[in-house]
Residue frames relative to the residue before (quaternion, step in Angstrom):
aa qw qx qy qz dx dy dz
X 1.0000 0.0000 0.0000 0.0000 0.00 0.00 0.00
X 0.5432 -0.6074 0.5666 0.1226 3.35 -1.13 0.90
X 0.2010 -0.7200 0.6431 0.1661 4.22 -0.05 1.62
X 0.8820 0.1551 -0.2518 0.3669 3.42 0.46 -0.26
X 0.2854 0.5404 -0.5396 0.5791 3.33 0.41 1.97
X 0.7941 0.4740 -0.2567 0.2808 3.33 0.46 -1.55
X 0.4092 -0.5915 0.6672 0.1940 3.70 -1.52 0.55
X 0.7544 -0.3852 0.4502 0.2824 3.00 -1.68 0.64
X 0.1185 0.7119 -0.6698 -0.1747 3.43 -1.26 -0.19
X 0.6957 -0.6198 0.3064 0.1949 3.32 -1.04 0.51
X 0.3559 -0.7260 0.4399 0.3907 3.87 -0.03 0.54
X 0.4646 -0.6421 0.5656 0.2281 3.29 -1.15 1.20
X 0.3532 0.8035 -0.4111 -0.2464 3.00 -0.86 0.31
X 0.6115 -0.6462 0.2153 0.4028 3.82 -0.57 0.65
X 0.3086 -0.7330 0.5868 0.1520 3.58 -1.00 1.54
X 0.3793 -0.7608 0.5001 0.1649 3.19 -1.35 1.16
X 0.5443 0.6471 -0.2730 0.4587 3.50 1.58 -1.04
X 0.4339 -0.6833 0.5354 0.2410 3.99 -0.13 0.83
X 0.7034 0.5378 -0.1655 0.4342 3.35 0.80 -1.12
X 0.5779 0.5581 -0.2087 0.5577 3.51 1.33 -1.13
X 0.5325 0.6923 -0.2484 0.4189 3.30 1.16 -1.81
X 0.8495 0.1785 -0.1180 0.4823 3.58 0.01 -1.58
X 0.5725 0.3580 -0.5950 0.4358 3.65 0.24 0.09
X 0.6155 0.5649 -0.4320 0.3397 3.59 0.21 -0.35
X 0.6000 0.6505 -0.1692 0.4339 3.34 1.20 -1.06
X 0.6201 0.5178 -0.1438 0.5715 3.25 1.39 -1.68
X 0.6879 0.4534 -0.2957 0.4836 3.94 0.51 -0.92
X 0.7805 0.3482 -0.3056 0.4199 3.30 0.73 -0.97
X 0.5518 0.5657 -0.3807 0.4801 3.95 1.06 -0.23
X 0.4156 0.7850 -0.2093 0.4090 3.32 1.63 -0.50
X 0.7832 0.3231 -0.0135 0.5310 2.92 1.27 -1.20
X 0.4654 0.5977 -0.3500 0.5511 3.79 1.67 0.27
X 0.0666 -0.8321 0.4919 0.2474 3.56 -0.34 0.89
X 0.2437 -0.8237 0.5100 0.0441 3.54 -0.69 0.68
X 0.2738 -0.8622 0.3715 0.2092 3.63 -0.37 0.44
X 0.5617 -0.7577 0.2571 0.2103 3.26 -0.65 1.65
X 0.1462 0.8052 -0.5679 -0.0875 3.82 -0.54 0.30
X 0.4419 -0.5065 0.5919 0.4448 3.98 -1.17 -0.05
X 0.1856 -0.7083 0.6719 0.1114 3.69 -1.32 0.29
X 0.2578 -0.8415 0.4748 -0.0075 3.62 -0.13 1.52
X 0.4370 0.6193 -0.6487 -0.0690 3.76 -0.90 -0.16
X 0.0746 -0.6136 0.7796 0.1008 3.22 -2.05 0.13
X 0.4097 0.6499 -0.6120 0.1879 3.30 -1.90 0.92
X 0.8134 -0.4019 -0.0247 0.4197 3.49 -0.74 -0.31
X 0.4696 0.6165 -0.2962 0.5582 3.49 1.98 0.11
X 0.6810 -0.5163 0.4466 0.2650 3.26 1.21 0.49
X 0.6012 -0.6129 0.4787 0.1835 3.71 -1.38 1.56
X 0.1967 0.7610 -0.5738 0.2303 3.70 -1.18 1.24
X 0.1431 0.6589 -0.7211 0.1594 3.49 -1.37 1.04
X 0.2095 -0.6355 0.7429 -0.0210 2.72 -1.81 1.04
X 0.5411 -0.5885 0.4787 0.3630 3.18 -1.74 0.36
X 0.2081 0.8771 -0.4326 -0.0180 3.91 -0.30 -0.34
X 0.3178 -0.7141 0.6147 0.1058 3.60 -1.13 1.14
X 0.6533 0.6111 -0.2915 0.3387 3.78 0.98 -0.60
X 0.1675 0.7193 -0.4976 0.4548 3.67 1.68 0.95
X 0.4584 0.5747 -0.6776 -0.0235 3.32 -1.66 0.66
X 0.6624 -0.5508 0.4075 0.3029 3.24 -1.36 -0.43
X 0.3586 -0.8034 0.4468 0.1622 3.49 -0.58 1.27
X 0.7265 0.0291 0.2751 0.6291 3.53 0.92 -1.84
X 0.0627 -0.7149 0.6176 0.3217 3.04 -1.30 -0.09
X 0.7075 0.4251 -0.2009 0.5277 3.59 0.93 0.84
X 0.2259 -0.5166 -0.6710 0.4815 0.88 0.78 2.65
X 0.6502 -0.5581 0.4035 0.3207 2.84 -1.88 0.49
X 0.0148 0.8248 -0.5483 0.1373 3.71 -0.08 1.36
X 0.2527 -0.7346 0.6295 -0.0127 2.95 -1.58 1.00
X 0.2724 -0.7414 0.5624 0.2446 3.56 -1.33 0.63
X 0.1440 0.7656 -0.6256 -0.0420 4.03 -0.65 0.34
X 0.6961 -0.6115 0.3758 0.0169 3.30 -1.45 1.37
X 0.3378 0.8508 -0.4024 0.0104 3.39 0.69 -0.21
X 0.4553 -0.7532 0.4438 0.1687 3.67 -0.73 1.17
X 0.3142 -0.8206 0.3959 0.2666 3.65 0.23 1.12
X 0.6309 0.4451 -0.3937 0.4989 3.68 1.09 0.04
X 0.5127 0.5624 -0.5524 0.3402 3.92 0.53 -0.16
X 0.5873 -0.5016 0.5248 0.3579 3.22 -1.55 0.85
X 0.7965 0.2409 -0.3935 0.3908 4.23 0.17 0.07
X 0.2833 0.6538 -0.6776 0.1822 3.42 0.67 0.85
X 0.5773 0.6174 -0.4498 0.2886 3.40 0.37 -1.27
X 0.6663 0.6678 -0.1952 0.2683 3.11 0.73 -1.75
X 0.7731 0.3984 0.0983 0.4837 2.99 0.70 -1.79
X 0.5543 0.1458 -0.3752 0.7285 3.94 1.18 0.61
X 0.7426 0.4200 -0.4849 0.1925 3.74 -0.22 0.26
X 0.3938 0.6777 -0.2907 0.5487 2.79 2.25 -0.82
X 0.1686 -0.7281 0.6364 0.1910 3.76 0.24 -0.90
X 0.7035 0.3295 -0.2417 0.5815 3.87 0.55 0.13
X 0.2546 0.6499 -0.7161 -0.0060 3.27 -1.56 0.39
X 0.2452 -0.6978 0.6099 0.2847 3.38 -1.54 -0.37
X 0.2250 -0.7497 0.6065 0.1397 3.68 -1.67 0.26
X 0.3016 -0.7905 0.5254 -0.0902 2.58 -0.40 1.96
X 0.3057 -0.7460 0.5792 0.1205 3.85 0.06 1.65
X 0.1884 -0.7543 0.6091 0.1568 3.84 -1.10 0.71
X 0.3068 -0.6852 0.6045 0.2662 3.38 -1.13 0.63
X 0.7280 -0.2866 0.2538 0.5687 3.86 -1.38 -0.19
X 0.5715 0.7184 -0.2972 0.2626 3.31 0.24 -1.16
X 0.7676 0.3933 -0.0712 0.5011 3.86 1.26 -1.48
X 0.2767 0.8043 -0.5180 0.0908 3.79 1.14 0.49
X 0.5872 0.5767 -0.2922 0.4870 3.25 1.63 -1.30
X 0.6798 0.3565 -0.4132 0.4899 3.76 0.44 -0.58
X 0.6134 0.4947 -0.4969 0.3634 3.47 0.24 -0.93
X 0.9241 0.2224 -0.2547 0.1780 3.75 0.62 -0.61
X 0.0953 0.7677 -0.3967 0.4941 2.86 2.07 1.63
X 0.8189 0.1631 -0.1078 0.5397 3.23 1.00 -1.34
X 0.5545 0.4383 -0.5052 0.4953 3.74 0.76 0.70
X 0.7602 0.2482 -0.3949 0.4523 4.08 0.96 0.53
X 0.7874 -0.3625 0.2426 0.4356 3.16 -1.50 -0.35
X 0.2054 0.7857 -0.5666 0.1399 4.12 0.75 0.59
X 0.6009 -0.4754 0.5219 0.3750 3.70 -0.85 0.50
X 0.6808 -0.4608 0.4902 0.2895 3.69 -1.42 0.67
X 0.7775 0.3898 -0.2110 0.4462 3.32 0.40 -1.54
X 0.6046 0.6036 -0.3284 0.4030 3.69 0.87 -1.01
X 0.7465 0.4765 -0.3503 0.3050 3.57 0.90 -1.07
X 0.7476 0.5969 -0.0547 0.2860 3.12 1.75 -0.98
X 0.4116 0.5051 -0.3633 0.6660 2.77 2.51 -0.43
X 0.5366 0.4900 -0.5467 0.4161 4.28 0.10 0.13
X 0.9188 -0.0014 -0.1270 0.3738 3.44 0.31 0.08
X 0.5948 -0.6841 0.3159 0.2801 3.71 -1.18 -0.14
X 0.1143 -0.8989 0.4219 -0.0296 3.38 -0.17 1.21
X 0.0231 -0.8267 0.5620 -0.0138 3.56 -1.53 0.44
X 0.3280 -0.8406 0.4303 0.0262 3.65 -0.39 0.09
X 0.1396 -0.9181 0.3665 0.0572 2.77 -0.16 1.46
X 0.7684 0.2910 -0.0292 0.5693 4.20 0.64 -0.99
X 0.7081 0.2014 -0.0058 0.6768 3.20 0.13 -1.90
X 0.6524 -0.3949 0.6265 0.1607 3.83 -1.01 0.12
X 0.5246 0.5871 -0.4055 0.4644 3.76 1.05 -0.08
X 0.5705 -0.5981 0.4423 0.3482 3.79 -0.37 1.30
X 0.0189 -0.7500 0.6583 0.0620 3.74 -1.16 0.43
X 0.3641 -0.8042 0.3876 0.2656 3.53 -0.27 1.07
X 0.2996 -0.7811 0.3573 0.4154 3.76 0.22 0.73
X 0.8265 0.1094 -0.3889 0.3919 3.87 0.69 0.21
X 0.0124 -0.8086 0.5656 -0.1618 3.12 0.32 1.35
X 0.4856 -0.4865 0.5201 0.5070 3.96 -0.74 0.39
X 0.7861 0.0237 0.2827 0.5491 3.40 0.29 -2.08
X 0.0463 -0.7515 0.6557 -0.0562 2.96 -1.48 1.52
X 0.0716 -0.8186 0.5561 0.1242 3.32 -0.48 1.41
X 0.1770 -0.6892 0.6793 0.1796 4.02 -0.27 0.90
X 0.1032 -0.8153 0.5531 -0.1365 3.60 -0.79 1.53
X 0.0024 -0.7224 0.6838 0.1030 4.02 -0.85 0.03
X 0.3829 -0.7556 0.5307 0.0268 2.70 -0.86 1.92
X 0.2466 -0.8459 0.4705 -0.0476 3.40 -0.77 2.24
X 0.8196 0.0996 -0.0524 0.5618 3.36 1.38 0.25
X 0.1866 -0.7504 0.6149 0.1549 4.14 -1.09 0.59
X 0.2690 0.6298 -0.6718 -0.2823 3.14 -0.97 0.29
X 0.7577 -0.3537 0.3690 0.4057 3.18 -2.31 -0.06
X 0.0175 0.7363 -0.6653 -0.1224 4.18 -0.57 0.39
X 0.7579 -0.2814 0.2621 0.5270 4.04 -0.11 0.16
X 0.7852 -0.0103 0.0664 0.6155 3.82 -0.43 -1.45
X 0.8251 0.3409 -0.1738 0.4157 3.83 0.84 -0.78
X 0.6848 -0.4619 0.5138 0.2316 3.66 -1.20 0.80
X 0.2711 0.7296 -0.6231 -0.0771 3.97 -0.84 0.23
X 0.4025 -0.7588 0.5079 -0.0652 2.81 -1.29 2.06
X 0.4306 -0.7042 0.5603 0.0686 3.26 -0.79 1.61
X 0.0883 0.8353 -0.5409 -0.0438 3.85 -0.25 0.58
X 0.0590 0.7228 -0.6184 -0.3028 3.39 -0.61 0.68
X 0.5838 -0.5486 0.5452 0.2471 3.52 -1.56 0.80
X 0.1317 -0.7140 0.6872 0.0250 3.93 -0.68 1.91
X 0.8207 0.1853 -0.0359 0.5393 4.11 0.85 -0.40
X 0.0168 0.7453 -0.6574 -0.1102 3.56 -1.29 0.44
X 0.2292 0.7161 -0.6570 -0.0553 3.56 -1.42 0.54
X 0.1941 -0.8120 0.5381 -0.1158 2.94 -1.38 1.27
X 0.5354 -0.6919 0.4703 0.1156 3.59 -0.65 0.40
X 0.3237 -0.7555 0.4868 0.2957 3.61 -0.42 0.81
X 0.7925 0.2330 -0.0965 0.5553 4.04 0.69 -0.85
X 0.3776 0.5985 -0.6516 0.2734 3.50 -1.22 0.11
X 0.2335 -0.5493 0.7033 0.3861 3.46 -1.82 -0.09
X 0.4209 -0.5997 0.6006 0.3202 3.43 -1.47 -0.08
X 0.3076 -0.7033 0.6080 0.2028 3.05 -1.27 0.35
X 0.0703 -0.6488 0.7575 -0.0189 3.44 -1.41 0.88
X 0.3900 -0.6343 0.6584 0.1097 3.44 -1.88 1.05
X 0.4450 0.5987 -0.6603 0.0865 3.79 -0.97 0.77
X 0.7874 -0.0005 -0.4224 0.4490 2.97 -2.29 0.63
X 0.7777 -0.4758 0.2556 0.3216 3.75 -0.39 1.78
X 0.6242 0.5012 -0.3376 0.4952 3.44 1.43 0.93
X 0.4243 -0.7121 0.5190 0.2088 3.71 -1.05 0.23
X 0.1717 -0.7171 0.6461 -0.1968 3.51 -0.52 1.65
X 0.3855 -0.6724 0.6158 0.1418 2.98 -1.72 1.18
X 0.1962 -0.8393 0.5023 0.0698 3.42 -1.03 1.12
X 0.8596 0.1291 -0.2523 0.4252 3.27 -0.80 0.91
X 0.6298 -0.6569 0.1866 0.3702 4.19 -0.55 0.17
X 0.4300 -0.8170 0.3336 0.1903 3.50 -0.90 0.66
X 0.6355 -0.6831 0.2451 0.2635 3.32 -0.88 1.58
C-alpha cells in the first residue's frame, strides 16, 4: 500500500453490549456485496425456497457448496429433512422474485412467479436462472443462530448471457456487464 495514497481508517473498537455488537455487525455486512440466489428444495418434508446471499464455494473436488440456513425460518425443517436442495443464482432481471422469496409469501405464491424444472435431486431449478447448482446436502455444522450446509453439487446448469445480480448496502445492484 502506498502511505502516501492512503486515508485514514477508523479505530476499531470492541463493543461490549451484544445488542450494540450485532447491529453493528448487520450495518457493516451491509456493506459486503454478495450475490443473490433463491434456495429451492422438494421431497418428502414437503416444497421450500428461500431467498439467500450466504452461498459460497467450498472445493471443487467435489464440487461443494456452503449455504446458510437460519434455524428459525419456516424452511429449515424442509430443507435438512429433504437432504437436497438447489441454488438458483439470479440475474438483474429476478429482484421481484428474489423478494417473494426473502418474505413471508405463501409456498405456492412464490412458485407460481416463475418457471421451474428439476434436474437430479427433485430440488426446483429455476429455468432462467444464470446458475443452478442441484446439490445433496452431505453434512451440518452448528454456526451460532444458523445451520451450515455442506452441498455436494449432483448437476450444473447455467446460461451463457445475463448480468447477475448481487444485494449491497440493503439494495439490489446489477453485477457484472451487459450483453
Amino acid at each position: 500500500m502506498n502511505m502516501k495514497t492512503s486515508v485514514a481508517i477508523e479505530k476499531a473498537v470492541p463493543v461490549a453490549d451484544p445488542d450494540i455488537a450485532r447491529t453493528e455487525f448487520r450495518n457493516a455486512m451491509a456493506r459486503m456485496a454478495a450475490a443473490v440466489n433463491i434456495v429451492t428444495t422438494d421431497g418428502p418434508a414437503g416444497l421450500a425456497g428461500f431467498a439467500a446471499t450466504a452461498v459460497c464455494s467450498v472445493t471443487d473436488s467435489p464440487p461443494t457448496l456452503l449455504v446458510c440456513l437460519n434455524r428459525g425460518a419456516s424452511v429449515h425443517p424442509a430443507v435438512t429433512q429433504n437432504g437436497v436442495l438447489c441454488v438458483n443464482v439470479l440475474s438483474e432481471a429476478h429482484q421481484d422474485l428474489s423478494r417473494l422469496f426473502g418474505g413471508k409469501t405463501p409456498v405456492a405464491e412464490r412458485f407460481a412467479a416463475a418457471s421451474w424444472s428439476e434436474l437430479s435431486t427433485g430440488a426446483p431449478v429455476l429455468e432462467d436462472a444464470l446458475v443452478s447448482f442441484d446439490c445433496r446436502i452431505v453434512r451440518q455444522a452448528d454456526g451460532g443462530t444458523h445451520d451450515i450446509l455442506l452441498c455436494e453439487v449432483d448437476a450444473i446448469r447455467q446460461r451463457d448471457n445475463g448480468q447477475g445480480l448481487v444485494y449491497f448496502d440493503r439494495d439490489y445492484h446489477p453485477a457484472g456487464q451487459a450483453e
